[in-house]
KESEDO-634170 format. One line per field, with one value per residue: z, y, x of N, C-alpha, C, O in turn; residue number from 0. Coordinates in steps of 0.001 Angstrom, whole numbers, always signed. Atoms other than C-alpha are relative to their C-alpha. Example, Ala and Ser with C-alpha at 12.3 -4.5 7.8 and 13.67 -1.06 7.14 Angstrom:
<logus>
n.Z: c(+0_-60);
n.Y: c(-1190_-1190);
n.X: c(+890_-820);
ca.Z: c(+7800_+7140);
ca.Y: c(-4500_-1060);
ca.X: c(+12300_+13670);
c.Z: c(+0_+730);
c.Y: c(+1200_+1090);
c.X: c(+900_-770);
o.Z: c(+665_+899);
o.Y: c(+1181_+2198);
o.X: c(+1936_-261);
num: c(0_1);
</logus>
This chain:
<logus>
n.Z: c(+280_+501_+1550_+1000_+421_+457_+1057_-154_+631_+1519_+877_+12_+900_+1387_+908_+329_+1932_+1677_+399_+744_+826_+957_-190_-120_+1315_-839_+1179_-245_-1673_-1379_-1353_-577_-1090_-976_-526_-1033_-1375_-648_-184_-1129_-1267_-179_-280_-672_-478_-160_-323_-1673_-327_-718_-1736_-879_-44_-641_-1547_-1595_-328_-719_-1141_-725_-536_-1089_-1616_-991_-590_-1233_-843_-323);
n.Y: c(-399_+616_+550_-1209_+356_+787_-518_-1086_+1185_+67_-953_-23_+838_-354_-144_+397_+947_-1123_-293_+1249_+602_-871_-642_+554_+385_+953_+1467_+1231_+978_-1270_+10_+882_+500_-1069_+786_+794_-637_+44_+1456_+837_-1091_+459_+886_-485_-377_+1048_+665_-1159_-315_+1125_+342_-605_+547_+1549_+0_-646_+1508_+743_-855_+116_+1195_+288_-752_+1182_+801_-999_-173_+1218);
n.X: c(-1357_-409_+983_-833_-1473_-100_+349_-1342_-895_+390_+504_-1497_-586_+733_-1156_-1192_+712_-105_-1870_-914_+214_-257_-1194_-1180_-144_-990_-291_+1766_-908_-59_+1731_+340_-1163_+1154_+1139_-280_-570_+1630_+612_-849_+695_+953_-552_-873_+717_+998_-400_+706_+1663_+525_-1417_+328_+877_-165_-843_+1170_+204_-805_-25_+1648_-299_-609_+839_+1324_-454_-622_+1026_+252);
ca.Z: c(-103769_-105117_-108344_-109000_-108932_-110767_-113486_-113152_-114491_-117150_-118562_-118075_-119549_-122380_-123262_-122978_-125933_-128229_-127885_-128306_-131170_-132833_-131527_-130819_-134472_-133022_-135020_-134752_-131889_-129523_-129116_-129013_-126193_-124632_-124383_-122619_-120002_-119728_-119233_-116659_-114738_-114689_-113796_-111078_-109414_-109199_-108021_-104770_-104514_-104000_-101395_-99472_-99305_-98481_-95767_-93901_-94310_-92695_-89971_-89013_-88961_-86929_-84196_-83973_-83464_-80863_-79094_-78978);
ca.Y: c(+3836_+748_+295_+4196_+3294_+275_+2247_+4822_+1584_+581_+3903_+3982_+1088_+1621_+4426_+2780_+467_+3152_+4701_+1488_+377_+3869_+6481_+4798_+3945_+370_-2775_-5851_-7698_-4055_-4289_-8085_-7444_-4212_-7195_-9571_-6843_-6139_-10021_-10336_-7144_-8505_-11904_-10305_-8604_-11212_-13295_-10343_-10417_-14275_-14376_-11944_-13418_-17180_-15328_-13848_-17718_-19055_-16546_-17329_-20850_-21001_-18502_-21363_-23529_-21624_-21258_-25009);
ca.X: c(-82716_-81577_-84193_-82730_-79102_-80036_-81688_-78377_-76399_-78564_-79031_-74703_-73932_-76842_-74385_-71117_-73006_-73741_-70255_-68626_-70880_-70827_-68538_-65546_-63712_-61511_-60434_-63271_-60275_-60212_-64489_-64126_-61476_-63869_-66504_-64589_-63462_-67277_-68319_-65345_-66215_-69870_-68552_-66574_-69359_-71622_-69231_-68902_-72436_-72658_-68857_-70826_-74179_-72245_-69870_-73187_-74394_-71754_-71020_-75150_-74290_-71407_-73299_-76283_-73827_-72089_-75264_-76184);
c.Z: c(-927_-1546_-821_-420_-1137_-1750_-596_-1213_-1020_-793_-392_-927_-1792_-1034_-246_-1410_-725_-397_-821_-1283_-1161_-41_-424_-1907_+1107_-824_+947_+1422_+864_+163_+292_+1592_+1337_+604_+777_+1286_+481_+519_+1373_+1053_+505_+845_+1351_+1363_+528_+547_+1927_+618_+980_+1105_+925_+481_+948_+1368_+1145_+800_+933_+1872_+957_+450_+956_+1284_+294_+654_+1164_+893_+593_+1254);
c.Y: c(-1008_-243_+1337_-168_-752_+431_+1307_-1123_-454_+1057_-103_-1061_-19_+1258_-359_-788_+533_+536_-1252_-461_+1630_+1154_-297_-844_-1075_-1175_-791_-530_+758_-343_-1026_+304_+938_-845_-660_+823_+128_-831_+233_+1118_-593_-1358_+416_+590_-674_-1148_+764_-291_-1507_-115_+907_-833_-1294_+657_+265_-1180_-363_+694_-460_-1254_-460_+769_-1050_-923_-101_-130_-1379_-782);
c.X: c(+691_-723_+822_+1576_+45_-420_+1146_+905_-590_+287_+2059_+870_-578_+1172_+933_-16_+139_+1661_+962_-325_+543_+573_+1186_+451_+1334_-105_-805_+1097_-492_-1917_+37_+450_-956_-895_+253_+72_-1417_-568_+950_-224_-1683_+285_-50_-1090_-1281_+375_+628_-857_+7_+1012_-885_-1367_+290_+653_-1149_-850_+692_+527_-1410_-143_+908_-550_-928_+780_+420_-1040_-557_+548);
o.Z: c(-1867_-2434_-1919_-1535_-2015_-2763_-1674_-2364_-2041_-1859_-1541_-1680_-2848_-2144_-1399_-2396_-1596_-1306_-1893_-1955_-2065_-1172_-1494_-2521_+1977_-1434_+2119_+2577_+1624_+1235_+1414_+2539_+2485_+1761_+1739_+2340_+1568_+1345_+2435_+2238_+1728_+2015_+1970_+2502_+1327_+814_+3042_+1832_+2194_+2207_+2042_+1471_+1960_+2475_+2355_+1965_+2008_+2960_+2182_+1482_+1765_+2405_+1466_+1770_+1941_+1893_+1778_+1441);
o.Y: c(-487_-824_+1319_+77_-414_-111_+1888_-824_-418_+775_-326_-909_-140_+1073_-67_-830_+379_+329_-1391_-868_+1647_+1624_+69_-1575_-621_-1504_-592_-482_+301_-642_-1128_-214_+601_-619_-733_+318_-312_-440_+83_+863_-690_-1200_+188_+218_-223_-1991_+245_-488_-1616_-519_+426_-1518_-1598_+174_+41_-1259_-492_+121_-568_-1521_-1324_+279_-1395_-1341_-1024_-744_-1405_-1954);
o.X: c(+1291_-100_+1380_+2035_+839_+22_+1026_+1222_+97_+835_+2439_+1832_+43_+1672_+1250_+719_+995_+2465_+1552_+623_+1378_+699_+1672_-326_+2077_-1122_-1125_+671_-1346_-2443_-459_-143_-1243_-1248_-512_-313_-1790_-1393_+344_-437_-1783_-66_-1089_-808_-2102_-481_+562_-789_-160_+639_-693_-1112_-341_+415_-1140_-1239_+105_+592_-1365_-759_+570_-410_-1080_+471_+179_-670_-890_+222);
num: c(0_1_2_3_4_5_6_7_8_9_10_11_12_13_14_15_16_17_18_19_20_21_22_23_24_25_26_27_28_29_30_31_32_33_34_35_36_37_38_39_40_41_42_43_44_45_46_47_48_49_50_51_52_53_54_55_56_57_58_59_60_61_62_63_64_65_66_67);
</logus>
């Protein structure tokens, strides 16, 4: 499930590329500015990924402790 989603999002973003590079008619600033929003959404999500990851850490650590 996850490799298909993951290939859902490539293929999704692969078009948002083309559009942006050759659809979309936008002064050189507006795609720089499209790119940043793209980097900081990426950013953003990866920065989810790892708060979740550390909170399940920490939650696992204070239970051993608890238990000690």
């Amino acid at each position: 499930m996850l490799m298909e989603m993951g290939l859902v999002n490539a293929a999704w973003k692969n078009f948002e590329t083309w559009v942006d590079d050759i659809v979309k008619v936008a002064p050189p600033h507006g795609k720089e500015a499209c790119k940043a929003v793209s980097l900081v959404k990426e950013n953003l999500f990866i920065a989810v990924d790892e708060w979740k990851v550390s909170d399940q850490t920490i939650h696992i650590g204070i239970r051993e402790k608890m238990q000690k």
